[in-house]
C-alpha positions in Angstrom: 117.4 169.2 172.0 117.8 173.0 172.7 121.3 174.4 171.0 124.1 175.0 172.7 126.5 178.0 173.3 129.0 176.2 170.9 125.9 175.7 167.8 125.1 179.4 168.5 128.6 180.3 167.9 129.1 178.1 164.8 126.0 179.8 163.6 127.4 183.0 164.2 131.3 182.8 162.9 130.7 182.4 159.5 128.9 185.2 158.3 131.0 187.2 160.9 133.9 186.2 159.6 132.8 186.8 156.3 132.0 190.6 156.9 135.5 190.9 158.2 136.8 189.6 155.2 135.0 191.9 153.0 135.7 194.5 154.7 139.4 193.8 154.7 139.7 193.0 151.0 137.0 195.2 149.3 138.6 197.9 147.3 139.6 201.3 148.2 137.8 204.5 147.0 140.5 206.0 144.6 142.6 208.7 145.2 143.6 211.4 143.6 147.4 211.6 142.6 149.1 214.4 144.2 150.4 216.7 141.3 153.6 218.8 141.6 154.5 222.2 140.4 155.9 223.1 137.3 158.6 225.8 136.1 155.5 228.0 135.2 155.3 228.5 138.9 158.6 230.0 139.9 159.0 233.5 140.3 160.0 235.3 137.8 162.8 236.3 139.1 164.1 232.7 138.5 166.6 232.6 136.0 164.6 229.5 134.7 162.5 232.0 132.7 165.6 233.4 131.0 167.3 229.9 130.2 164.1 228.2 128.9 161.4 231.3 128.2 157.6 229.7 128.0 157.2 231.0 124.7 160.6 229.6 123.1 158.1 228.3 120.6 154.9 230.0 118.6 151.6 228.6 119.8 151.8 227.9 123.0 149.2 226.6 125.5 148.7 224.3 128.4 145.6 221.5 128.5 144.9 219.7 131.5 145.3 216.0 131.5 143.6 213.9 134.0 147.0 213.5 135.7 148.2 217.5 135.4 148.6 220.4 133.3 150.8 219.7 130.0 152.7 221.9 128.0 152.5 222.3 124.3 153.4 223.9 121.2 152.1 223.9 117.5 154.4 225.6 114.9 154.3 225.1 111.4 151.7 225.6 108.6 148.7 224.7 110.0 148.0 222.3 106.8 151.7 220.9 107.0 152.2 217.4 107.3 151.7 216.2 111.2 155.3 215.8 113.1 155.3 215.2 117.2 158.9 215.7 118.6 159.2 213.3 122.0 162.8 214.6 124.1 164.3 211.9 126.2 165.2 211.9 130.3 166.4 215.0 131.5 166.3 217.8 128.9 162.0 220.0 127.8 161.5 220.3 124.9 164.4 223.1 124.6 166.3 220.4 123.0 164.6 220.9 120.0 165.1 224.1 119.3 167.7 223.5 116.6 165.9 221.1 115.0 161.7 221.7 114.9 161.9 225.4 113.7 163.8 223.8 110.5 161.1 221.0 110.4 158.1 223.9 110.3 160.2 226.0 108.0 160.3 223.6 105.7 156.3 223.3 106.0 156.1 220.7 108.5 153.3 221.5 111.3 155.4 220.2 114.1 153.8 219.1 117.8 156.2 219.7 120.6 155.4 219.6 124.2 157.2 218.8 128.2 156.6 215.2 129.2 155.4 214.9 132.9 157.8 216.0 135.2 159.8 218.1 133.0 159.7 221.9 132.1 156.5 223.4 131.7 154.6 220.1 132.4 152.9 219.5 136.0 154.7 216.2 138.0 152.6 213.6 139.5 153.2 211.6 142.3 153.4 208.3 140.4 155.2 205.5 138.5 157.2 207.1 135.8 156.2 204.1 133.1 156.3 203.6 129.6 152.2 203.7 129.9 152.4 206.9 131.8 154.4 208.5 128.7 152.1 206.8 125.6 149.5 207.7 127.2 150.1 211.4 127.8 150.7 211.2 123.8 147.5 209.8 122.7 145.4 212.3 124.9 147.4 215.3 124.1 147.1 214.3 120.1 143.1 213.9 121.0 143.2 217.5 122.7 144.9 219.0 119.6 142.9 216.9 117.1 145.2 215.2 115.4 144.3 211.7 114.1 147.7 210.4 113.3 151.6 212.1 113.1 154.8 211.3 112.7 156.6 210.1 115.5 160.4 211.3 116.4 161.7 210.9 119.6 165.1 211.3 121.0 166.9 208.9 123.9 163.9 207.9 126.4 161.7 209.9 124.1 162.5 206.7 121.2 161.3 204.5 123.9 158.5 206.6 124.2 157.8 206.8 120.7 158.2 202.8 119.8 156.5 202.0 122.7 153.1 204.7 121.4 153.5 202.8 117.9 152.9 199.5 119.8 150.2 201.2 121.7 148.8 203.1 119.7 149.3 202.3 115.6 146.7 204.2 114.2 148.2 207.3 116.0 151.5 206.9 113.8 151.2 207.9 110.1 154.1 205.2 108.6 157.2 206.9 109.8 158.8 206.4 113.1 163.0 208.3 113.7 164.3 207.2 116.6 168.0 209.6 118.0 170.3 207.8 120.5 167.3 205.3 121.2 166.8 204.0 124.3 164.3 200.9 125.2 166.2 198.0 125.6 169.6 199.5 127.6 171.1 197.1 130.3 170.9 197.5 134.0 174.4 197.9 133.9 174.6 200.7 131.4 171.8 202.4 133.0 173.9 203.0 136.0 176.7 203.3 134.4 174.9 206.0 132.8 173.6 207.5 136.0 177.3 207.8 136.9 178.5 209.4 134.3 175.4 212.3 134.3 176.8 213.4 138.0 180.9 213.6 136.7 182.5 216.6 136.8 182.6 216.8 132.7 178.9 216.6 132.4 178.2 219.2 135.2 180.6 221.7 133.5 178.2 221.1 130.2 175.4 221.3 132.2 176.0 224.9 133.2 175.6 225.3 129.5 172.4 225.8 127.4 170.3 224.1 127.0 171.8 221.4 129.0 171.7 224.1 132.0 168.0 223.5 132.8 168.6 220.0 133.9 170.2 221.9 136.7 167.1 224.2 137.1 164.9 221.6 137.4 167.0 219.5 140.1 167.0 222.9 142.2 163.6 224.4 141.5 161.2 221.3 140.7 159.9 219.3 143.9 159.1 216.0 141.9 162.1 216.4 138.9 164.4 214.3 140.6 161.9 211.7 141.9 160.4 211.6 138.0 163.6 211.0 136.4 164.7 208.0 138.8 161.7 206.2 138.3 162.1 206.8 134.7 165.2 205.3 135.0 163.8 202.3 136.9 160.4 201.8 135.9 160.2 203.8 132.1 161.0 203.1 128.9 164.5 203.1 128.8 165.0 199.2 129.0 162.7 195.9 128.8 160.8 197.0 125.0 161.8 194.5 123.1 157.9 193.5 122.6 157.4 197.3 121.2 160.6 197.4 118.9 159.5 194.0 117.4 155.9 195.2 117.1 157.6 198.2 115.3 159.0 195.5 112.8 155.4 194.5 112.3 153.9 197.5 111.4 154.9 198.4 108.0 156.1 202.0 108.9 159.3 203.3 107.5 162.1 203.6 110.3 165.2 205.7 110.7 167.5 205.1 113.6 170.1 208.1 113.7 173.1 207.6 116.7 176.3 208.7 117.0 179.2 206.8 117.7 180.3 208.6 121.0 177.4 208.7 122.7 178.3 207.6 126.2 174.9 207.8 127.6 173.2 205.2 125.0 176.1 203.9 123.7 176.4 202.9 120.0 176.0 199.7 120.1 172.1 200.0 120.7 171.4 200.8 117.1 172.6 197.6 115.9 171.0 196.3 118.8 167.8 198.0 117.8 168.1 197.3 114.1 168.3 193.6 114.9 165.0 193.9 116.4 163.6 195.8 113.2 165.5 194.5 110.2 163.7 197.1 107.8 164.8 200.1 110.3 167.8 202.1 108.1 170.9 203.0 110.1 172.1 206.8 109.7 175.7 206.7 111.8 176.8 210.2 112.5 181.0 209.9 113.5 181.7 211.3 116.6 178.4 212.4 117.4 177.7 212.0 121.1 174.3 212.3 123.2 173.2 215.1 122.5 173.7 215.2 118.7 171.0 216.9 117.7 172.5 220.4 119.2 176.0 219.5 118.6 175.3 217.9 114.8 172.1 219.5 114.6 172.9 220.5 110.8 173.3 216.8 110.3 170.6 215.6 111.9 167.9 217.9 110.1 169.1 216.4 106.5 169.0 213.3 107.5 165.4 214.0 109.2 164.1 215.8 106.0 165.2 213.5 103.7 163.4 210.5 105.8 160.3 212.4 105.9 159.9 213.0 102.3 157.5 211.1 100.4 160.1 210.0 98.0 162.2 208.5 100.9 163.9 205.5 99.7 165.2 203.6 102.6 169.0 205.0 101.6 169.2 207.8 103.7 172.4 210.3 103.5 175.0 210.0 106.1 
């Protein structure tokens, strides 16, 4: 019995319709992430270089991270015991300047740099997550060959720096300081938060240093304001309750430091946060609002040095 245009075709479907679905489902050659511009590449008439000068800090230099060039500094002793300072949202690493050249002074080597999208740092066209940020960390602590630090981060940058001691442990040497932590804010207060950034109070401030850069970086930065909303929605401001509980875990020594009229991470976090990791020691600074470590910087640096100490006791002042 000879075959028949209808056997020749169900001899024939299968395999073509299994080419079709390979070639429909097999994956995609990867692409490379387009990378925005930094503040290094504005002109220099920009009054960017005036507000926030590329060599604010000693030892300077740039390394290029498979997802753009990053911006760091190393001041300090260079046999000082290892710090890394992590800013939050908005505000490079300007908004430690009140605070790290105490920290080296005092013979701390200190690790400061722009996370992506901010400052001096390039901006890639991707999903501003909490991986995106520990990751950065742990390859910029490989590039300056540093086994372990540390960690203090301020705002997103305690997300950040909880979320690296879940990720990365052996990167953090036993202590972990966390200012105006954020990580496990509420979709509410996050916009509530994004509301009160764009009132008329906060813009006056903003036209102050260092808070005026945030206002460079919205007008001179392509990718600034797309980096910050998808920190807001995607980072490590909110959802880290796994990382604060793994903090708990760890054994390292914690200081939380908020004030109590902080309307961006309210107060009430720190409890919050302190629930999470029952060993974590509360310093409450009275009055002291976001950004506390310009406005009680003073305070904050005690508190800080006394925490670091090897004699730290778990009763810090304040």
């Amino acid at each position: 019995m000879g075959s028949t245009p209808f056997h020749r075709l169900a001899l024939v479907l299968p395999p073509l319709f299994l080419t079709v679905y390979l070639l429909a489902s097999f994956p995609r050659p990867p692409t490379v992430p387009i990378i925005h511009t930094s503040l290094a590449h504005l002109p220099s008439s920009s009054p960017s270089w005036d507000v926030y000068p590329e060599d604010l800090y000693s030892g300077g230099a740039y390394v290029n991270l498979p997802l753009g060039r990053v911006r760091y500094w190393l001041i300090g002793p260079e046999d000082g015991r290892r710090i890394v300072l992590i800013h939050g949202l908005s505000i490079p690493a300007i908004v430690w300047k009140d605070v790290a050249p105490v920290l080296a002074s005092r013979g701390y080597r200190v690790l400061l740099y722009d996370l992506y999208g901010r400052g001096y740092s390039d901006a890639p066209q991707v999903t501003y997550d909490t991986a995106l940020y520990t990751t950065q960390l742990a390859l910029l602590m490989q590039h300056v060959k540093w086994d372990n630090a540390f960690i203090v981060g301020l705002s997103m940058g305690g997300g950040i720096a909880t979320a690296f001691s879940a990720h990365f442990p052996h990167l953090v040497n036993g202590k972990v300081a966390l200012i105006a932590s954020a990580g496990i804010m509420e979709s509410s207060d996050i916009s509530r938060t994004a509301k009160f950034m764009s009132t008329p109070l906060v813009q006056t401030v903003s036209a102050l240093p260092p808070f005026q850069i945030v206002r460079l970086q919205t007008a001179h930065l392509p990718h600034y304001n797309a980096a910050v909303a998808s920190s807001l929605r995607d980072g490590p401001i909110r959802g880290l309750h796994f990382a604060f509980q793994s903090l708990a875990r760890s054994g390292n020594q914690v200081l939380l430091i908020h004030g109590t009229s902080d309307k961006t991470v309210p107060y009430k976090y720190a409890s919050k946060i302190q629930s999470l990791v029952p060993q974590a020691d509360l310093a409450t600074i009275n009055d002291g609002g976001h950004d506390v470590i310009v406005t009680h910087a003073s305070e904050v640096n005690a508190l800080l040095l006394h925490f670091l100490a090897d004699e730290y006791s778990y009763k810090p002042r304040g």
